[in-house]
mmCIF file of the N, C-alpha and C atoms, coordinates in Angstrom:
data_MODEL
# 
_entry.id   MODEL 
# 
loop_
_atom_site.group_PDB 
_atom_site.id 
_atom_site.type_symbol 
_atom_site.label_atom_id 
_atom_site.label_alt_id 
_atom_site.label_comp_id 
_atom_site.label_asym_id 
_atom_site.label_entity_id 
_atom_site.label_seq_id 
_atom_site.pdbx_PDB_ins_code 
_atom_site.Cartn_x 
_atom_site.Cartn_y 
_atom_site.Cartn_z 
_atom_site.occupancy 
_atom_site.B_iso_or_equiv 
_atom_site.pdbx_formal_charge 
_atom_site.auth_seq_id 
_atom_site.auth_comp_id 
_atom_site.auth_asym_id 
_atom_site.auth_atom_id 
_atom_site.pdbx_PDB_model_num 
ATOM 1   N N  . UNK A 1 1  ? 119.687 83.543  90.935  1.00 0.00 ? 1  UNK A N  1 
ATOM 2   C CA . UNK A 1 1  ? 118.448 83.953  91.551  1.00 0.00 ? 1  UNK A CA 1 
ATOM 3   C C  . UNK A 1 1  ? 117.271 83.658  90.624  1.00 0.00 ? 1  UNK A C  1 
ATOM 4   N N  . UNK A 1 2  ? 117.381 83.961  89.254  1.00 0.00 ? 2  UNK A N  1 
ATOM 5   C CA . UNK A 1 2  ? 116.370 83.788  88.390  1.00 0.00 ? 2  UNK A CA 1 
ATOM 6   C C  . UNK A 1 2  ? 115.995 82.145  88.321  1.00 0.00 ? 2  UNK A C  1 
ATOM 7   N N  . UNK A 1 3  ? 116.761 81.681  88.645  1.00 0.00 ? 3  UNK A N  1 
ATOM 8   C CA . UNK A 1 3  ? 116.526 79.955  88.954  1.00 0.00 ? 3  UNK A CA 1 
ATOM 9   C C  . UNK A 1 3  ? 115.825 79.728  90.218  1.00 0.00 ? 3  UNK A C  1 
ATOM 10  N N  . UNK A 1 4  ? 116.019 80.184  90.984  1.00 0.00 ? 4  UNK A N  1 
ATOM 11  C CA . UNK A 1 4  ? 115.584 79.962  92.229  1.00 0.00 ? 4  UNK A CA 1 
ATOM 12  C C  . UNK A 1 4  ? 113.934 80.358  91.856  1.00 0.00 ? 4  UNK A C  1 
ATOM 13  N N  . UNK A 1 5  ? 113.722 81.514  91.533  1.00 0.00 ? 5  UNK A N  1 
ATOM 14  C CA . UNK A 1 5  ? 112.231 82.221  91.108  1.00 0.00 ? 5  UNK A CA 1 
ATOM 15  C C  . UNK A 1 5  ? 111.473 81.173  90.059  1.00 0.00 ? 5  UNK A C  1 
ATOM 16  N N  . UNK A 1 6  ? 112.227 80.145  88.845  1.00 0.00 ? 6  UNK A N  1 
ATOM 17  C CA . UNK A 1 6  ? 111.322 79.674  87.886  1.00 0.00 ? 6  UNK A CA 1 
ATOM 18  C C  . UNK A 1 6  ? 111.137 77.912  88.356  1.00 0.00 ? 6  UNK A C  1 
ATOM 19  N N  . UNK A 1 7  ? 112.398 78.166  89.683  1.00 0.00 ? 7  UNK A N  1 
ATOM 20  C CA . UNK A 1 7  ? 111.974 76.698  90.264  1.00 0.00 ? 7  UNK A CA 1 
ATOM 21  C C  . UNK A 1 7  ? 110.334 76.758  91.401  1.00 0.00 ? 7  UNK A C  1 
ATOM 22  N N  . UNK A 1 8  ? 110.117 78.026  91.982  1.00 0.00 ? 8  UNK A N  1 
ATOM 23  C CA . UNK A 1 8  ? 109.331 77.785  93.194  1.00 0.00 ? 8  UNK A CA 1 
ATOM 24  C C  . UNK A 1 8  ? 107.856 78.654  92.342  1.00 0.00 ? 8  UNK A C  1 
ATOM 25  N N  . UNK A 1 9  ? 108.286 78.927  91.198  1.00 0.00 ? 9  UNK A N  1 
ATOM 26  C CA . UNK A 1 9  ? 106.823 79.425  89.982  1.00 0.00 ? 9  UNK A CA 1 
ATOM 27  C C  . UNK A 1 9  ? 106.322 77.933  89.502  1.00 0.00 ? 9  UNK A C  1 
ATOM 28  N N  . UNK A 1 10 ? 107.559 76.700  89.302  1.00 0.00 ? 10 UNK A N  1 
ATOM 29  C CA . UNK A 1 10 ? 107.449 75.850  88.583  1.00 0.00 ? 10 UNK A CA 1 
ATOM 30  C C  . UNK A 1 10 ? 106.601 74.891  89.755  1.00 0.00 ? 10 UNK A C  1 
ATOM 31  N N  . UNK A 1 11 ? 107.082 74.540  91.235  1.00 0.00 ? 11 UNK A N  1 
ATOM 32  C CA . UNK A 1 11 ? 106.984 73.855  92.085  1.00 0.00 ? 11 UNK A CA 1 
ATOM 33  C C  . UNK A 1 11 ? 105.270 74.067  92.560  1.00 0.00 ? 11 UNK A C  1 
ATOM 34  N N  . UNK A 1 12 ? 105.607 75.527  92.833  1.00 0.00 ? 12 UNK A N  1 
ATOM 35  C CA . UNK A 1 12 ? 104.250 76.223  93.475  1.00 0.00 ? 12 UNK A CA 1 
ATOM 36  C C  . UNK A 1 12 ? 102.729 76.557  92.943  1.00 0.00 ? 12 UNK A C  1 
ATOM 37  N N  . UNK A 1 13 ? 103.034 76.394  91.499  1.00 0.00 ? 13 UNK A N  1 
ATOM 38  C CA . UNK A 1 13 ? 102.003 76.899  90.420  1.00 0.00 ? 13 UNK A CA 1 
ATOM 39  C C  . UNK A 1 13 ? 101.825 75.671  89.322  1.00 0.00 ? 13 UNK A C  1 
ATOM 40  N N  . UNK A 1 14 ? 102.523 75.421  88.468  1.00 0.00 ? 14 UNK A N  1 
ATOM 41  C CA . UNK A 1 14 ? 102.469 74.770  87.573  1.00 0.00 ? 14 UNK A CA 1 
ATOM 42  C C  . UNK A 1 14 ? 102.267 73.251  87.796  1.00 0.00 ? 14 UNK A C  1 
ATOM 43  N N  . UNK A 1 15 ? 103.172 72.627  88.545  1.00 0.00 ? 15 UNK A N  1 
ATOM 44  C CA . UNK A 1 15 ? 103.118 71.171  88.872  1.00 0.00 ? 15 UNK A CA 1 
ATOM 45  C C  . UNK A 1 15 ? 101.979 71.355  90.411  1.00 0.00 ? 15 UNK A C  1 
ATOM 46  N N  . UNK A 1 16 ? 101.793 72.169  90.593  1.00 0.00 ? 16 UNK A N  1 
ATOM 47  C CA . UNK A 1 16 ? 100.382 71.990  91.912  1.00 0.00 ? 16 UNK A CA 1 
ATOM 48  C C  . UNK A 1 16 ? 98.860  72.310  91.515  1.00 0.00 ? 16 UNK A C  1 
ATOM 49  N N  . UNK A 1 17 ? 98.690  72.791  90.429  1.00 0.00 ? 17 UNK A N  1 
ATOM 50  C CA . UNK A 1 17 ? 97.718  73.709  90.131  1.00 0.00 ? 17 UNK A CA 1 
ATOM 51  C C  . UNK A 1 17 ? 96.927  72.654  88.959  1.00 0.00 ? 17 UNK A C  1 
ATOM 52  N N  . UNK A 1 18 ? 98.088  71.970  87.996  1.00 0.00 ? 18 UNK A N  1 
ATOM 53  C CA . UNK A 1 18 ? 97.550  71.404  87.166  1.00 0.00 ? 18 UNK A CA 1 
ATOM 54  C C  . UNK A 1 18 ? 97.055  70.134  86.879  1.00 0.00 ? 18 UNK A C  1 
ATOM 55  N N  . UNK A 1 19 ? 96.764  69.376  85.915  1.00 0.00 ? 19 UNK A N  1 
ATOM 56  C CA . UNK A 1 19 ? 96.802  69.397  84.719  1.00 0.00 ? 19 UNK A CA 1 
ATOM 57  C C  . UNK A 1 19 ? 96.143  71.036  83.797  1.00 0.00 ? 19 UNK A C  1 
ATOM 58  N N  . UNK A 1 20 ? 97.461  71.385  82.823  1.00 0.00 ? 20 UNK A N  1 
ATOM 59  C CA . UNK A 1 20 ? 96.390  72.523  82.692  1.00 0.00 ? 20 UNK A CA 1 
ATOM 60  C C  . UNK A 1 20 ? 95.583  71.983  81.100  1.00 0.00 ? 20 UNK A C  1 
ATOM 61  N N  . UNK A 1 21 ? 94.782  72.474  80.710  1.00 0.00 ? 21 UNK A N  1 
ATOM 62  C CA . UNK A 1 21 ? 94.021  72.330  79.492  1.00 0.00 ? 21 UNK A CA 1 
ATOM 63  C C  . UNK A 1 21 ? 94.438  73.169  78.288  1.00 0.00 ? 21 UNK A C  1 
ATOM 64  N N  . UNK A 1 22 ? 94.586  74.178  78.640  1.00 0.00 ? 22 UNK A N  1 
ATOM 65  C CA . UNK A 1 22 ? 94.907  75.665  77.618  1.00 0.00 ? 22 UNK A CA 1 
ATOM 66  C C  . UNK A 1 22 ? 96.229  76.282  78.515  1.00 0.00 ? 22 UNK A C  1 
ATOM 67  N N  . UNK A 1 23 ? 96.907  76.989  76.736  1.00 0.00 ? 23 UNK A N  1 
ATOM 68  C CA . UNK A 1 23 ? 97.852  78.042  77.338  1.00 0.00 ? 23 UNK A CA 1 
ATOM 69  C C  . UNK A 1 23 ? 97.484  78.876  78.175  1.00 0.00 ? 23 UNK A C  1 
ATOM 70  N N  . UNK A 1 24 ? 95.788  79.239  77.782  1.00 0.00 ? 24 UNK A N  1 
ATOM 71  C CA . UNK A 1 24 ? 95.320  80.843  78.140  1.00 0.00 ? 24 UNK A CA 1 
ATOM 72  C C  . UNK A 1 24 ? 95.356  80.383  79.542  1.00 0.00 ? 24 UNK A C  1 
ATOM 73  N N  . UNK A 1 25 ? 94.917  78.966  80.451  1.00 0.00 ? 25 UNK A N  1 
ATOM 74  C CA . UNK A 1 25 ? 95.108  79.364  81.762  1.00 0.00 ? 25 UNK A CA 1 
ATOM 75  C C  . UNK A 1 25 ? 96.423  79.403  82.441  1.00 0.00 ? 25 UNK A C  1 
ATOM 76  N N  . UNK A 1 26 ? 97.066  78.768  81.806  1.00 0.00 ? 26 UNK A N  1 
ATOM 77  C CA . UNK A 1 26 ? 98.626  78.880  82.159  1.00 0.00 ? 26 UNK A CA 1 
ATOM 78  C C  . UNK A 1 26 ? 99.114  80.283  82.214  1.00 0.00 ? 26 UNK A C  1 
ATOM 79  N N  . UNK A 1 27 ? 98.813  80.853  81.113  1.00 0.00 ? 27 UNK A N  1 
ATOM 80  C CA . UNK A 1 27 ? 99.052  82.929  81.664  1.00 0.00 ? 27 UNK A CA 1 
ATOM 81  C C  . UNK A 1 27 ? 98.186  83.003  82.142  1.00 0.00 ? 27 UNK A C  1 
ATOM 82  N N  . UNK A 1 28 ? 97.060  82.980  82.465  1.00 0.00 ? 28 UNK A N  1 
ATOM 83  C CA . UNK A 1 28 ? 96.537  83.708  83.360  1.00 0.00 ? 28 UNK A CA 1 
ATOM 84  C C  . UNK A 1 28 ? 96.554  83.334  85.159  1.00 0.00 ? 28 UNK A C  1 
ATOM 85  N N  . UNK A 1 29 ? 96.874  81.983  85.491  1.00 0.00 ? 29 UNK A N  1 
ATOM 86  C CA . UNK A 1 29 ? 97.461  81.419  86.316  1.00 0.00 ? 29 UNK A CA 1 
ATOM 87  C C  . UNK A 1 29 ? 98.962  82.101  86.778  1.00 0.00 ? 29 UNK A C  1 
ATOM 88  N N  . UNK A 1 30 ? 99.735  82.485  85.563  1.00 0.00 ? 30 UNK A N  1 
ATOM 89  C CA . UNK A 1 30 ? 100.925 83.346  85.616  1.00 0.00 ? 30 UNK A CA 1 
ATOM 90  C C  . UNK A 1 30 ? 100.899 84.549  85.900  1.00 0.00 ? 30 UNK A C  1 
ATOM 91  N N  . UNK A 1 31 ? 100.005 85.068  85.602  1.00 0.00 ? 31 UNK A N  1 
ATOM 92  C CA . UNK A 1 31 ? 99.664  86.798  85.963  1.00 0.00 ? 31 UNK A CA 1 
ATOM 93  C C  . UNK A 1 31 ? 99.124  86.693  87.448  1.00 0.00 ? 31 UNK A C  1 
ATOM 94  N N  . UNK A 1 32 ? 98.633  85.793  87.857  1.00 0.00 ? 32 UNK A N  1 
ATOM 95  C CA . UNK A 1 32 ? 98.000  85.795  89.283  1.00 0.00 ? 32 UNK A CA 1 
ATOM 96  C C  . UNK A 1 32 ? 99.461  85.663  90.383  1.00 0.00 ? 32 UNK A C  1 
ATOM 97  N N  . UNK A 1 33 ? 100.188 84.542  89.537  1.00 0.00 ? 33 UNK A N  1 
ATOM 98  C CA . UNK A 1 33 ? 100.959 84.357  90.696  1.00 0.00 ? 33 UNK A CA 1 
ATOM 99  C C  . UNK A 1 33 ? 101.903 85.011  90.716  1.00 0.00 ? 33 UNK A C  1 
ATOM 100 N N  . UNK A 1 34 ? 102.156 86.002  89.625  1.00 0.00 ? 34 UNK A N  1 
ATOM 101 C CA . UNK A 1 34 ? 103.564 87.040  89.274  1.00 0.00 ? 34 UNK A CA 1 
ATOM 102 C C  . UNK A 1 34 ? 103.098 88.351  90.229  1.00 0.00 ? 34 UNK A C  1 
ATOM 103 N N  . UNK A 1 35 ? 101.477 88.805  90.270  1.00 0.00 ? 35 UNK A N  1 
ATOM 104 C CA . UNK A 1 35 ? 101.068 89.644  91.003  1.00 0.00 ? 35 UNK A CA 1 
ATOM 105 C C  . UNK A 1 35 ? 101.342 89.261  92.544  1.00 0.00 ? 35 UNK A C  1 
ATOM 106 N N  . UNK A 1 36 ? 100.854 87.948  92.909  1.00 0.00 ? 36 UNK A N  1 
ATOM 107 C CA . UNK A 1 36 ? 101.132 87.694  94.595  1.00 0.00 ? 36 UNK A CA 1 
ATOM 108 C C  . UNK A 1 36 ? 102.857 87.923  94.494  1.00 0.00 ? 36 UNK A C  1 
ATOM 109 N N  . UNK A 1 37 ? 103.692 86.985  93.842  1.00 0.00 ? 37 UNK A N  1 
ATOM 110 C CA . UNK A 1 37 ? 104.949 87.207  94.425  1.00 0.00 ? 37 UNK A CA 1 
ATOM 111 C C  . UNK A 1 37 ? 105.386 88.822  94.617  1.00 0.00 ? 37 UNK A C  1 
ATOM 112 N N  . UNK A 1 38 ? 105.170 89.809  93.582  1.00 0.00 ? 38 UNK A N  1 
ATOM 113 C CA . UNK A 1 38 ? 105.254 90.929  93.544  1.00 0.00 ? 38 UNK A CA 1 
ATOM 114 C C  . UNK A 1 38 ? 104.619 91.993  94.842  1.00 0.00 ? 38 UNK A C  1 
ATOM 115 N N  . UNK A 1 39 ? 103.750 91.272  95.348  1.00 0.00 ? 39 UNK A N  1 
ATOM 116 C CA . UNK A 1 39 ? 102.906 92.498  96.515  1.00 0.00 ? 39 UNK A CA 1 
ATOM 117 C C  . UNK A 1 39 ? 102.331 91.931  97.727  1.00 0.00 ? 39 UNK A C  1 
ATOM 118 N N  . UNK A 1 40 ? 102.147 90.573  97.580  1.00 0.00 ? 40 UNK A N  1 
ATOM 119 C CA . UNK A 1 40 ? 101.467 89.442  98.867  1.00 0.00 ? 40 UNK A CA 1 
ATOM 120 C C  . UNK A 1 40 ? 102.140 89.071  99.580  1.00 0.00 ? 40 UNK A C  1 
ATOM 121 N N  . UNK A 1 41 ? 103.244 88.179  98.795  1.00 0.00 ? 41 UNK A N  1 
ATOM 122 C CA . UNK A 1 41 ? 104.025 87.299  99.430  1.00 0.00 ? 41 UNK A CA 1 
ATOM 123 C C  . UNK A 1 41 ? 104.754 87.899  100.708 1.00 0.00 ? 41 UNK A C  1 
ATOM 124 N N  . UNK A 1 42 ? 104.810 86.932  101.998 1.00 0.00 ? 42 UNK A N  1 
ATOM 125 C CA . UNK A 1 42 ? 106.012 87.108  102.999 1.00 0.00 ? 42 UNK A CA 1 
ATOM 126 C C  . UNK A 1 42 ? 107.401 86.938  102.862 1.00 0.00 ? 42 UNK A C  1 
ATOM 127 N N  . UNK A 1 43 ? 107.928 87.741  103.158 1.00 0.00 ? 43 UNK A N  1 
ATOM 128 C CA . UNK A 1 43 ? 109.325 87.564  102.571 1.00 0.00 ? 43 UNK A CA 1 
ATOM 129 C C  . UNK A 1 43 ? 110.569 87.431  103.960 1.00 0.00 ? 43 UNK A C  1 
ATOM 130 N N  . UNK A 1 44 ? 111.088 86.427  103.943 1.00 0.00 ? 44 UNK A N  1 
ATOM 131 C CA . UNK A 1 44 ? 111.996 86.340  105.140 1.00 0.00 ? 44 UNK A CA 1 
ATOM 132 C C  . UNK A 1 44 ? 112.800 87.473  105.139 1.00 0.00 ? 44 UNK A C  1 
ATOM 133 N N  . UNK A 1 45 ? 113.288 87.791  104.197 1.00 0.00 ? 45 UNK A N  1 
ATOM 134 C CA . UNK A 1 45 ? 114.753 88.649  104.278 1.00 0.00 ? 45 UNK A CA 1 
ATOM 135 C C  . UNK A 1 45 ? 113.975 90.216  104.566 1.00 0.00 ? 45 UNK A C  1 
ATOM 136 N N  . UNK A 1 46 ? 112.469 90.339  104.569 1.00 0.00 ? 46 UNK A N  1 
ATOM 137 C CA . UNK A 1 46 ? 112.056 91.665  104.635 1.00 0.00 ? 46 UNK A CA 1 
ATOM 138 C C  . UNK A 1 46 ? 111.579 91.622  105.848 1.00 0.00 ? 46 UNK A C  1 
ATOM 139 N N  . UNK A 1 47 ? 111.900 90.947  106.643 1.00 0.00 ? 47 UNK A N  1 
ATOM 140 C CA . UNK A 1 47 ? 111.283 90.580  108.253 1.00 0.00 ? 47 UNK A CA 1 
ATOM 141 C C  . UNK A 1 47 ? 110.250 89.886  108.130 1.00 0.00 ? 47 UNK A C  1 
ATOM 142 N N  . UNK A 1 48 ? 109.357 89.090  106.880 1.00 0.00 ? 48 UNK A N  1 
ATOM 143 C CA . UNK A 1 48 ? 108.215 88.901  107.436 1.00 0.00 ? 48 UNK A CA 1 
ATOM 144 C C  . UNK A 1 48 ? 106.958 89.795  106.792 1.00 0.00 ? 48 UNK A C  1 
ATOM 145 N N  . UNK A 1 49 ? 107.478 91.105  105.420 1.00 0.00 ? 49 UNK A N  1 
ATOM 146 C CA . UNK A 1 49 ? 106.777 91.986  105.403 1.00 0.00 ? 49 UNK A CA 1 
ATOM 147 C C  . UNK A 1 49 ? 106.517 91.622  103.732 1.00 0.00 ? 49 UNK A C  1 
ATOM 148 N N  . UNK A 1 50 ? 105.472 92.237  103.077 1.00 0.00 ? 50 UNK A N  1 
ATOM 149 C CA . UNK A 1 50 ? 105.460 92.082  101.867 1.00 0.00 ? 50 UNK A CA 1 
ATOM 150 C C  . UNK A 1 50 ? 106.106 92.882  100.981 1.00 0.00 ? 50 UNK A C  1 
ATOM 151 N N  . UNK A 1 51 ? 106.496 92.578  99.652  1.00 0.00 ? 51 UNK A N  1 
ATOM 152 C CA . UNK A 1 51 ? 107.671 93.253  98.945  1.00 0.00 ? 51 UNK A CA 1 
ATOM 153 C C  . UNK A 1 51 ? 106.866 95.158  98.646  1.00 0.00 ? 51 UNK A C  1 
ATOM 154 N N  . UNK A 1 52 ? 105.439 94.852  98.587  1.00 0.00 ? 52 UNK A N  1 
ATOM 155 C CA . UNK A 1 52 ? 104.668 96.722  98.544  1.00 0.00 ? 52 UNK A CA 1 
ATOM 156 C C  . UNK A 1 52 ? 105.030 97.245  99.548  1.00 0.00 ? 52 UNK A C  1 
ATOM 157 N N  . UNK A 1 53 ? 104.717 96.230  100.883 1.00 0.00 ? 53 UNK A N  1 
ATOM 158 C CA . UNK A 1 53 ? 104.810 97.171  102.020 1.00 0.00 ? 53 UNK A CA 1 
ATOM 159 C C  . UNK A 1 53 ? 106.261 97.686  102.333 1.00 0.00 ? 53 UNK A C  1 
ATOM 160 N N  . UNK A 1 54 ? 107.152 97.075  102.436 1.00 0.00 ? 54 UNK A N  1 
ATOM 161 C CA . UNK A 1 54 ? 108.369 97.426  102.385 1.00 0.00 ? 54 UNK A CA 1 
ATOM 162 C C  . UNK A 1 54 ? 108.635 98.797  101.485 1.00 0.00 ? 54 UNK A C  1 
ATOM 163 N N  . UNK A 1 55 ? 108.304 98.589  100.000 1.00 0.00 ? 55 UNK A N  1 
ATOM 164 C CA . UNK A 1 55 ? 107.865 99.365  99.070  1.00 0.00 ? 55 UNK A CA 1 
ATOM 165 C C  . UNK A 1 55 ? 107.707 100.863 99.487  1.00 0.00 ? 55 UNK A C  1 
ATOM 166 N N  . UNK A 1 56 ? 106.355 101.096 99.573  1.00 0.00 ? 56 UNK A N  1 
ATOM 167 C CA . UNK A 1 56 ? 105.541 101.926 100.187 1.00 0.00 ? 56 UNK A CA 1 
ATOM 168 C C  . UNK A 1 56 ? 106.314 102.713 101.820 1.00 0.00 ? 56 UNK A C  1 
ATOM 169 N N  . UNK A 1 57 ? 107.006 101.557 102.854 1.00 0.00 ? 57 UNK A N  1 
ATOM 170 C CA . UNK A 1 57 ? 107.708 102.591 103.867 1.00 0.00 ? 57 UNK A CA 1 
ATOM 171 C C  . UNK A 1 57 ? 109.124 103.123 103.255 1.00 0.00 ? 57 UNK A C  1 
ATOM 172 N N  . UNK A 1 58 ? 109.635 102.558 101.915 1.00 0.00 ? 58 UNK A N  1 
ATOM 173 C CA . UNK A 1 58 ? 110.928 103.415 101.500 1.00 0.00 ? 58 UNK A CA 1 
ATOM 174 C C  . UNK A 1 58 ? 110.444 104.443 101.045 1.00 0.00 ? 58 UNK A C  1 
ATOM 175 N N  . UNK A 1 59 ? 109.190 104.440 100.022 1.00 0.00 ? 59 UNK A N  1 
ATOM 176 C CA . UNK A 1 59 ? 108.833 106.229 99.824  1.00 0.00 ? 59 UNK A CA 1 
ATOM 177 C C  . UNK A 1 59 ? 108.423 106.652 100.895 1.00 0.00 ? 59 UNK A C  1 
ATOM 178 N N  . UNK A 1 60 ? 107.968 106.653 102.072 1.00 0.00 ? 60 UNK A N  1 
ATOM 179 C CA . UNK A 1 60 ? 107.505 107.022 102.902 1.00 0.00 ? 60 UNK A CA 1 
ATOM 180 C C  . UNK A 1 60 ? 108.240 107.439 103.591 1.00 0.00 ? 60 UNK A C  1 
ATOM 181 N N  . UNK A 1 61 ? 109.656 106.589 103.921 1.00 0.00 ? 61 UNK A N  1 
ATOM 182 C CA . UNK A 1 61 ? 110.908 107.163 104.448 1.00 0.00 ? 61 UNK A CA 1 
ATOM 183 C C  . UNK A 1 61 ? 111.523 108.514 103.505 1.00 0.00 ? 61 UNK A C  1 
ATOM 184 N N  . UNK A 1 62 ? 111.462 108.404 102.408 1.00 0.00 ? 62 UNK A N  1 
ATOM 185 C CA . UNK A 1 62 ? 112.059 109.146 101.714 1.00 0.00 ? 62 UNK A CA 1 
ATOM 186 C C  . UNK A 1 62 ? 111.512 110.710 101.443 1.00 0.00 ? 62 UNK A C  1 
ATOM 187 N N  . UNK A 1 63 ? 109.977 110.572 101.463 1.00 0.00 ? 63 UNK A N  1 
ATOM 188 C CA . UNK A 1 63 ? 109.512 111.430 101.503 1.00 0.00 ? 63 UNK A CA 1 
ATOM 189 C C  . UNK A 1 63 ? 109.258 112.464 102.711 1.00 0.00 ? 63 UNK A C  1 
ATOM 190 N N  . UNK A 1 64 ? 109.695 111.355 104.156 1.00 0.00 ? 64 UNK A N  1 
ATOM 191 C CA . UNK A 1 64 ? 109.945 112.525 105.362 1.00 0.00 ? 64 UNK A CA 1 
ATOM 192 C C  . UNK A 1 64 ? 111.237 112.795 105.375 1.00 0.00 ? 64 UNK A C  1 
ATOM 193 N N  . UNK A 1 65 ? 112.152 112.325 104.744 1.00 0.00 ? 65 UNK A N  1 
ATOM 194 C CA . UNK A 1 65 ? 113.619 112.627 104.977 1.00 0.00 ? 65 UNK A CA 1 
ATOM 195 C C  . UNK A 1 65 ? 113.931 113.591 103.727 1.00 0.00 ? 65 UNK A C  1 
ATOM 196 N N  . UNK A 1 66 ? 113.571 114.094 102.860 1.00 0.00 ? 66 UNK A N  1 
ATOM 197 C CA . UNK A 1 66 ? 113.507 115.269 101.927 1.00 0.00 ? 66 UNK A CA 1 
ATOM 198 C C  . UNK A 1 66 ? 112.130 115.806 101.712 1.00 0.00 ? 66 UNK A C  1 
ATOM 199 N N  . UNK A 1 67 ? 111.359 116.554 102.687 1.00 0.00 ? 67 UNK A N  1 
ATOM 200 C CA . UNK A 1 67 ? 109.952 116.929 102.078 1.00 0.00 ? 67 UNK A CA 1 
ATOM 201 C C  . UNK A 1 67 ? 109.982 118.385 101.133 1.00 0.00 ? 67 UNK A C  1 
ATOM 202 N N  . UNK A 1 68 ? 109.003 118.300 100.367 1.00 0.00 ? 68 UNK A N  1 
ATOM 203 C CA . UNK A 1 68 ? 108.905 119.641 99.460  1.00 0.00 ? 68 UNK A CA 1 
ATOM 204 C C  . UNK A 1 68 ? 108.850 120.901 100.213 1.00 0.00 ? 68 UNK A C  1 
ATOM 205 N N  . UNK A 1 69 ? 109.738 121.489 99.704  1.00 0.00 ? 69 UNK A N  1 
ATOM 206 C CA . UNK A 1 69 ? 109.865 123.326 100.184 1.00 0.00 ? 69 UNK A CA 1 
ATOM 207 C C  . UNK A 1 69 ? 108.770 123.770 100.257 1.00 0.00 ? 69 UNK A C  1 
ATOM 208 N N  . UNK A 1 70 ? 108.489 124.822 101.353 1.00 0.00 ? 70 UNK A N  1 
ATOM 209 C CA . UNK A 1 70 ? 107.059 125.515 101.415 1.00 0.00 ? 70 UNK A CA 1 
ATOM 210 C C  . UNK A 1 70 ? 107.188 126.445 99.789  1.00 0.00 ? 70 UNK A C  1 
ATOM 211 N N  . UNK A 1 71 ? 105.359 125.743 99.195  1.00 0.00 ? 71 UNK A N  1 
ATOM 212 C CA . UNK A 1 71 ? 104.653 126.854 98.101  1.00 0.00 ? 71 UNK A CA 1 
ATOM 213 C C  . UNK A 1 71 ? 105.494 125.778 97.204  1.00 0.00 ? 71 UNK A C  1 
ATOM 214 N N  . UNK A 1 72 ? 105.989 124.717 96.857  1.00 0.00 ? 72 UNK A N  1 
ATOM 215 C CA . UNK A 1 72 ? 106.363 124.029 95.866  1.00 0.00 ? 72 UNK A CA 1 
ATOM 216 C C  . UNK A 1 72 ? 105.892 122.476 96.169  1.00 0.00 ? 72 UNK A C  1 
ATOM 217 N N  . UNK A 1 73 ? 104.839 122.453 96.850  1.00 0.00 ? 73 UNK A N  1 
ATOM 218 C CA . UNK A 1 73 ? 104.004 120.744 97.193  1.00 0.00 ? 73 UNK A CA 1 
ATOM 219 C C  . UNK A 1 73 ? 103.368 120.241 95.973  1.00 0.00 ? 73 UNK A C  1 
ATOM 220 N N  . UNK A 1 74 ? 102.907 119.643 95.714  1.00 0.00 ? 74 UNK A N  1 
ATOM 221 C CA . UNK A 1 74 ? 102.037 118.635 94.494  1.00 0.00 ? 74 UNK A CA 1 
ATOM 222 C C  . UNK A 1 74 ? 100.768 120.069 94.787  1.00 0.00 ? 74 UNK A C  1 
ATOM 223 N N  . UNK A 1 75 ? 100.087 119.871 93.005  1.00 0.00 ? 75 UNK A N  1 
ATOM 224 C CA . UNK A 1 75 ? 99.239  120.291 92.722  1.00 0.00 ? 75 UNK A CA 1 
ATOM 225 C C  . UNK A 1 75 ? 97.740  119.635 92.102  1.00 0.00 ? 75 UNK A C  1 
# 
């Protein structure tokens, strides 16, 4: 899997984006696109949904399927 991820970082970013000039844009080019894959991106195997949103309805599931006892909620 980790191959699969440094081939379509390598395909998608690096050989499309460049010639680069400096390391510094190469990380910072890397931090951009480590953030989209992480929270933007569409993901087939998630229906179509992004890896937060998916994210975000498992606590959301989780948090209606065990909610806090009355008088012990967040403060």
């Amino acid at each position: 899997m980790a191959e699969a991820v440094n081939n379509l970082y390598k395909t998608e970013l690096i050989r499309q984006r460049g010639p680069w000039r400096t390391v510094e844009q190469v990380e910072l080019a890397t931090l951009e696109w480590v953030w989209w894959w992480n929270n933007s991106r569409l993901h087939g195997e998630l229906d179509m949904r992004t890896p937060a949103e998916v994210e975000q309805a498992y606590y959301a599931d989780q948090e209606s399927a065990n909610p806090a006892p009355v008088g012990q909620g967040s403060r």
